[in-house]
C-alpha atoms as one frame of an Amber mdcrd trajectory, in Angstrom:
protein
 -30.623  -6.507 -21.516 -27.328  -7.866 -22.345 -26.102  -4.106 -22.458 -27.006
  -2.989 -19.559 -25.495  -5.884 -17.784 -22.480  -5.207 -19.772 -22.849  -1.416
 -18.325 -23.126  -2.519 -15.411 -20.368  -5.044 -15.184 -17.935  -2.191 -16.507
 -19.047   0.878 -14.150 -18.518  -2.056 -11.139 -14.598  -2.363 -13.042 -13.907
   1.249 -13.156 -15.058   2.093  -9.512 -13.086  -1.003  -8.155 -10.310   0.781
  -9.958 -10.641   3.627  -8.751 -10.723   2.615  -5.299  -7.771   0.565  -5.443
  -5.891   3.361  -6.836  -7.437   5.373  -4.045  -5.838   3.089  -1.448  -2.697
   3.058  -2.973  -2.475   6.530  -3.007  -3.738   7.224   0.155  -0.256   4.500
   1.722   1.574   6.354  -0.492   0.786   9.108   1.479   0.923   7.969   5.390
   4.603   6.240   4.275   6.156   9.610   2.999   4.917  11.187   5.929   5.890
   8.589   8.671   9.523   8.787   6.559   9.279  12.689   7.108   8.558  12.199
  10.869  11.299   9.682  11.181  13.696  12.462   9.651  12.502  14.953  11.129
  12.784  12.989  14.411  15.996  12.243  14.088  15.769   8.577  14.123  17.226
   7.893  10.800  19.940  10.420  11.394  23.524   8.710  12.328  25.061   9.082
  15.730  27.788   8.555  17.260  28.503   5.163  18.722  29.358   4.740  22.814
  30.627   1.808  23.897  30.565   0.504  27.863  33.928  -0.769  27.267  37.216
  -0.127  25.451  37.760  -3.976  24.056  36.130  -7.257  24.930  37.181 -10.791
  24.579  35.431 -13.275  21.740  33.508 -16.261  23.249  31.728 -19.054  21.927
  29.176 -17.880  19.516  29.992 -13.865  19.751  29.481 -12.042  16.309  30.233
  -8.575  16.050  26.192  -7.671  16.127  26.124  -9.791  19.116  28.650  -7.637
  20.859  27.223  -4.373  19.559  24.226  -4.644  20.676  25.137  -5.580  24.273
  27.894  -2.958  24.446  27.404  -0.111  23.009  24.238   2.289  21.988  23.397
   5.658  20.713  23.514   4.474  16.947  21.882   1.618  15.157  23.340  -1.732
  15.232  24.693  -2.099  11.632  26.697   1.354  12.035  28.107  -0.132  15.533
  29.036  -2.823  13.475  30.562  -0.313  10.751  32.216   1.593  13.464  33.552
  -1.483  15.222  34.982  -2.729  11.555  36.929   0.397  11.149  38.379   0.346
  14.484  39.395  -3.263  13.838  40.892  -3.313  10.106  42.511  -6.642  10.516
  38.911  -8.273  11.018  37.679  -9.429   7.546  34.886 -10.837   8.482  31.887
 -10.448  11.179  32.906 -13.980  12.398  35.353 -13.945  15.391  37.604 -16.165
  16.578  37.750 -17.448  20.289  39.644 -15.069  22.346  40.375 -12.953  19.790
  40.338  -8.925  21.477  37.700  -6.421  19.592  38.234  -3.054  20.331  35.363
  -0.701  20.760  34.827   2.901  19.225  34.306   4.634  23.037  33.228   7.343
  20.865  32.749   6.953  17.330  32.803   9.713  14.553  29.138   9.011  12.736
């Protein structure tokens, strides 16, 4: 009797197993092809970054995210950010300073 429970206990192990890997395999799956879409979509291709304006002013509490994001589109945020950087060498950091002038890519090269 002690066997057979033993059995039984071990099938119940292998198939719970099994499905687990099963699961796994089967997000494995849906994630490479929502990362194919996504390519294939162009969303996680770069473009290039338009700005509304050619500069703006640093107020209170600005960041350079904060600015991106309410200024300029057609890329994500963090490659505004990039191209804002590289239009700005002299800014070290992402924190401004009040009334300090940011220029903006109008049209950036990624």
């Amino acid at each position: 009797m002690k066997t057979s429970i033993n059995t039984k206990e071990k099938t119940m192990n292998k198939a719970i197993k099994m499905f687990v890997a099963l699961i796994v395999a089967i997000a494995a799956l849906v994630a490479s092809g929502l990362l194919i879409s996504k390519v294939a979509s162009g969303l996680l291709i770069s473009k290039p970054t338009y700005c509304k304006v050619s500069s703006v002013v640093a107020y209170p509490g600005d960041t350079l995210w904060y600015i991106a994001k309410i200024n300029c589109y057609g890329n994500s945020t963090t490659n505004m950010v990039h191209d804002i950087m590289e239009l700005n060498p002299e800014l070290r950091t992402r924190y401004l300073q009040i009334g300090e002038i940011i220029n903006l890519p109008m049209k950036a090269g990624r």
